[in-house]
N, C-alpha and C positions, 0 to 999 in steps of 0.2 A: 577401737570403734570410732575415736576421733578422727584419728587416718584415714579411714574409709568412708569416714561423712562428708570431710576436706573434699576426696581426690570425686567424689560423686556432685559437689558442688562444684568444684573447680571443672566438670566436665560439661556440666549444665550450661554454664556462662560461655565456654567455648563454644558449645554447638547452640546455643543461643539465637544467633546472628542466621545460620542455616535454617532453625526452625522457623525464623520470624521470615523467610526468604519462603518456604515450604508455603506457609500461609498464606504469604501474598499470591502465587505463580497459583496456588490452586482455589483461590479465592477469584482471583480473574478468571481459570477455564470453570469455572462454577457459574460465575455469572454467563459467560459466552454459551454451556449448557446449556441456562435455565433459560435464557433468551429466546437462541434458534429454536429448543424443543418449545414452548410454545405460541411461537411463528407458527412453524409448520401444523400444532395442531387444531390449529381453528384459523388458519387460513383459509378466506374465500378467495377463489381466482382472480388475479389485478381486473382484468378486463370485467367482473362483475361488481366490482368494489368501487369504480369508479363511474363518477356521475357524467360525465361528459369524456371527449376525445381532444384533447384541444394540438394541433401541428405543432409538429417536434424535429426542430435540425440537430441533426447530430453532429458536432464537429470532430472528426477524425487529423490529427497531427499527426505525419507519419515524418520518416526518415531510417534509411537504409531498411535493409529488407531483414524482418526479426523472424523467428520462427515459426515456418507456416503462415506467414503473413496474408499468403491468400484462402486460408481455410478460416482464417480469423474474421477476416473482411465479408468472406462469403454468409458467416453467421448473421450479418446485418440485411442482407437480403432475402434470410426468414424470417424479420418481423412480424409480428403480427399484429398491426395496429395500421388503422385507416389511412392516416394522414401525417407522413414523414419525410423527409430528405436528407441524403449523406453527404456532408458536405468535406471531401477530402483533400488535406493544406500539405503540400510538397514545398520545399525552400527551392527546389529547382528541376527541373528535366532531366536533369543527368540524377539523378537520386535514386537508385533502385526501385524505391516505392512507387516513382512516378508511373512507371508500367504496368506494376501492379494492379495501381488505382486504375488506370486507364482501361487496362482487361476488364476488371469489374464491373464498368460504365458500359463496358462493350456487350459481357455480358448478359446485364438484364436493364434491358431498354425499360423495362414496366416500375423501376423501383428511378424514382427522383435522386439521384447522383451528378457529382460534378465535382471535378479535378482540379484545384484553385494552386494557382503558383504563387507563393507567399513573399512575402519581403521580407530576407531575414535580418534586414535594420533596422526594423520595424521597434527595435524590444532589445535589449540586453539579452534575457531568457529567451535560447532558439523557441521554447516551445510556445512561452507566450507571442512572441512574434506571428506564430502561424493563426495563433488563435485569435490575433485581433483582427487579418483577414478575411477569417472565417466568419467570423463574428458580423462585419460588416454585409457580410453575404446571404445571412441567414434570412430568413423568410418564418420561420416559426415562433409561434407563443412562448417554445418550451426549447430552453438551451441544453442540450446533454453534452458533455464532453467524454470522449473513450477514447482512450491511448492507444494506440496500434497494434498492442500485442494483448489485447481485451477481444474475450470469446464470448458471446452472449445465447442465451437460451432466447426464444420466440415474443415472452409475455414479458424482456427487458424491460421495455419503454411502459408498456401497463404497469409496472410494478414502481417505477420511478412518477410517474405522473400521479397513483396512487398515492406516497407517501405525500408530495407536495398537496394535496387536495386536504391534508390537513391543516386547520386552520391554526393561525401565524409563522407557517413554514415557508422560507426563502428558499432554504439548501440542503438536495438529499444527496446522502454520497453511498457508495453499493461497498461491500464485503468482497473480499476475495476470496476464491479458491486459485490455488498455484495447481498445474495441469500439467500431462501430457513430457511427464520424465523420462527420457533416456539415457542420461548422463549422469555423474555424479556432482556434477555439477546445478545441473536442473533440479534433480531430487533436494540438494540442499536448498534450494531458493523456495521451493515447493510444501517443502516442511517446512522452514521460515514463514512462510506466508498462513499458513495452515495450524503450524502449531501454536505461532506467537503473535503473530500482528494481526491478523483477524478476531481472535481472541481479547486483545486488546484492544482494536476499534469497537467491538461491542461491549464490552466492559467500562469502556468510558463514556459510551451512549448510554448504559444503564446507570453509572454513578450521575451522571451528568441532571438526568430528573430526578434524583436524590439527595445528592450533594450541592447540586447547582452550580458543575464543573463545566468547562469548557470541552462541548465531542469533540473528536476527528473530523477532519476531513482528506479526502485520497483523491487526488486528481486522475487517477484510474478511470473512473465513473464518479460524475457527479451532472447534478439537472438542477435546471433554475429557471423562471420565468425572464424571459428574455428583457420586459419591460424595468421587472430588479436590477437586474443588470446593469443596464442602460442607467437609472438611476443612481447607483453607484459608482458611474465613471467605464464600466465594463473590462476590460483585462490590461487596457493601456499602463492603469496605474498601478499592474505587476508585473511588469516586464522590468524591473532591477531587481529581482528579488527571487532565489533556485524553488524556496516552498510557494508557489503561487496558488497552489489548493489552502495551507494552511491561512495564509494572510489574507486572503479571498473567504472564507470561512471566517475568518476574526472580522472583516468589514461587515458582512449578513448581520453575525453578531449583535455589532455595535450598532445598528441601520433595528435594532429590533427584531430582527427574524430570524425564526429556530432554525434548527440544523438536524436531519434526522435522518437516520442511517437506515437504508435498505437491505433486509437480512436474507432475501433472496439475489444471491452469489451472480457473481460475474466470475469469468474464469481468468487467468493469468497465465495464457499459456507459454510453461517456458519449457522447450524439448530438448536444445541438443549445446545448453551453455556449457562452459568449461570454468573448470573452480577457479582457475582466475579471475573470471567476469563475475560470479558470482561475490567475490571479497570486492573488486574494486568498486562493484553499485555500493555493497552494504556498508564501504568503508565511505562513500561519497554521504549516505542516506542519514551514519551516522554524525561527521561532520554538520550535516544539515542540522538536525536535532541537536547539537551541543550550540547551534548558534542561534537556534530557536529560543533553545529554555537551557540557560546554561548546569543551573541548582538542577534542575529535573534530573537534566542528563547524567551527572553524576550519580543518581539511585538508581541509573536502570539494571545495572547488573543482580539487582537485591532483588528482580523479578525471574531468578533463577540458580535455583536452591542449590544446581550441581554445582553453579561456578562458587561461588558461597563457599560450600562446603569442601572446596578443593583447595580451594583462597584459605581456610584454617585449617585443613589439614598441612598447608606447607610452614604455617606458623605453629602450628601444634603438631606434629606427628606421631598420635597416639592412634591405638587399634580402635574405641570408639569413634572417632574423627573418620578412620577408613570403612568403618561401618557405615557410618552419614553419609560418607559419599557415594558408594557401594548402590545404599538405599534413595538418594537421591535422581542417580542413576537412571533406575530401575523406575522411577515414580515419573520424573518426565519422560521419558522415552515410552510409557503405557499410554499417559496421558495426552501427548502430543501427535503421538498416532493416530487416538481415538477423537480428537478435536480433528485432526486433518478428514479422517475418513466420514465423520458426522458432516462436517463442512459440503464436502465435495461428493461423499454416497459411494465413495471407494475406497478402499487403505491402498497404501504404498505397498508395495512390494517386501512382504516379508525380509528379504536381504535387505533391505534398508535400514534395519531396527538399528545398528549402530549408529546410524548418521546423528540421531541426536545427539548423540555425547561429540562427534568433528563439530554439530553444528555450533551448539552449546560455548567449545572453545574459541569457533572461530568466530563467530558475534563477540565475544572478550574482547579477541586481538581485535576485530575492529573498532571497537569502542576506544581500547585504549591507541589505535592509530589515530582518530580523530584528534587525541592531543598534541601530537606530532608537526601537524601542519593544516591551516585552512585553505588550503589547495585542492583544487577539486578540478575532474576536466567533463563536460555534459557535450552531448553531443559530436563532441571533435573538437569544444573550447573550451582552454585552459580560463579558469577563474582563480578570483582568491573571494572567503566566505568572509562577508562579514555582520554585523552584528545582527539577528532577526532573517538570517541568510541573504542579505544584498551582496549580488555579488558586482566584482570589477575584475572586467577582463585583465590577461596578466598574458606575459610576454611568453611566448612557444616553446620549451625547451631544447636548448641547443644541441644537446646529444639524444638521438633518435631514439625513442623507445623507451624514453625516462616516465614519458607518461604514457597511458595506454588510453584506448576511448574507453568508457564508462557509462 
């Protein structure tokens, strides 16, 4: 009896580490639940929540041509709100996007657009570069910033001027849904998006008026009063640095003003990427976060019970331990689903249901690539990261195809 008190002890402390990993991952989509469901059920309409309409530039960064780029684009010419303008930053005419943009301008003469050729010496960061052009251009109360490959529903901008109309709010940032998969590629970034990082932007929004944590912030989508902005110096002073939502989000901060997350979804449309582009963003993203918060980044694997559970099964290999992971398995891949399909108001395509366990490992190997090297390449430039993500351009490499765009 002593034997089998031992080997039931000795199995507890083993799977220990997996259950306290269980807890976490389903403590986060718990929160992420309890949030969005009730968002949604005692939501009033933005447009009737809000007291006023005050002009809104959108600044649009664009560069090469992403998926569907002009279906994406076309979504900001169903807004529906009074008084806006699209103000879209190309680094040059030859740029793919440049045409893009320009089609769009061409066709609807009724929606205030305009095509701005950016300086891209403007900034260390290509993207802050365009945005401090943009910026300069703006004509609006209300600054929104949306990446290129951002799909928006009509009541977007209602919904973002909404949150700001709360009082001592600087900076709202929006939720994503990943969209519009045809590849295996997409599908992984799509459940990524869906299953883990929208779940945890909203879980650190709700611990954050709890614990009195630091939220997220996602350069995806985010709005600010133009005049805050302006105040704080506006994007110049993040142009050495790849997180420039995160540090731009810590300045509001510090400057005294909240940060509050928009649980009505912007889309992430990603349709036809290839599993390479998919590992070299999330190996870049990670990188990023190990130079942000170096302590953090080391726990975040503890945010997923399989890899946990796989990581002792290879140091214990016992049939309880292949249970655990069996079961852990089976618990995200239900759970991740159903966060994607609540998110976005559709599931993934039953043939999918594996991908969680590819995804699962291959966020591991990214994580542990990030220790590897602080090399990263954004836009077509090679960087090296350093400390709080500043980066410093780094010499081209010599043999072709050592790095790839990212």
């Amino acid at each position: 009896m002593r034997d089998a008190g031992r080997v039931n002890l000795e199995t507890t402390l083993v799977l220990a580490p997996a259950a306290i990993a269980l807890l976490a991952y389903l403590t986060m989509q718990a929160l992420f639940a309890i949030a969005l469901s009730r968002h949604r059920a005692r939501r009033v309409p933005p447009r009737e929540a809000c007291a006023r309409a005050p002009g809104v530039s959108v600044l649009k960064p664009l560069a090469g041509n992403d998926d569907d780029l002009e279906k994406n684009l076309e979504s900001f010419a169903r807004l529906d709100y009074p008084v806006f303008e699209v103000l879209f930053g190309v680094a040059s005419t030859s740029d793919p996007a440049f045409a893009v943009a320009e089609r769009f301008v061409a066709r609807h003469p009724s929606v205030r657009a305009r095509v701005v050729v950016t300086d891209p010496d403007a900034a260390t960061n290509p993207k802050v570069a365009q945005l401090i052009a943009l910026e300069s251009r703006a004509v609006g109360e209300i600054v929104v910033i949306s990446d290129s490959n951002v799909r928006v529903h009509p009541e977007y901008l209602w919904s973002l001027v909404r949150e700001l109309e709360e009082p001592g709010t600087g900076l709202v940032t929006s939720v994503i849904a990943g969209t519009g998969e045809e590849t295996l590629g997409a599908a992984l970034e799509n459940l990524q998006l869906g299953g883990v990082v929208t779940p945890g932007i909203v879980s650190c929004q709700v611990m954050s008026g709890v614990l009195g944590t630091r939220p997220l912030t996602v350069g995806k989508s985010m709005a600010m009063r133009r005049g805050d902005l302006a105040r704080l110096g506006g994007f110049r002073p993040l142009g050495g640095v790849l997180a420039e939502d995160h540090v731009l989000g810590r300045t509001f901060l510090a400057a005294g003003l909240a940060i509050r997350t928009s649980l009505d979804a912007v889309e992430n449309h990603n349709v036809r990427g290839g599993l390479a582009r998919t590992i070299e963003r999330h190996t870049r993203w990670a990188k990023m976060r190990r130079a942000i918060s170096p302590a953090g980044f080391l726990f975040e694997p503890l945010l997923s019970p399989l890899a946990v559970a796989a990581a002792t099964l290879l140091l214990c290999p016992t049939r309880p331990v292949a249970v655990a992971v069996a079961f852990a398995a089976i618990v995200q891949t239900v759970v991740g689903f159903a966060a994607t399909r609540m998110l976005r108001g559709r599931a993934l395509a039953w043939y999918y249901a594996p991908l969680e366990i590819v995804r699962t490992f291959l966020a591991l190997g990214c994580w542990a690539m990030a220790f590897a090297s602080r090399r990263i390449v954004w836009r077509g430039h090679p960087f090296v990261l350093g400390a709080d993500s500043a980066i410093t351009p780094a010499e081209r490499p010599r043999i072709r195809g050592l790095f790839t765009r990212t």
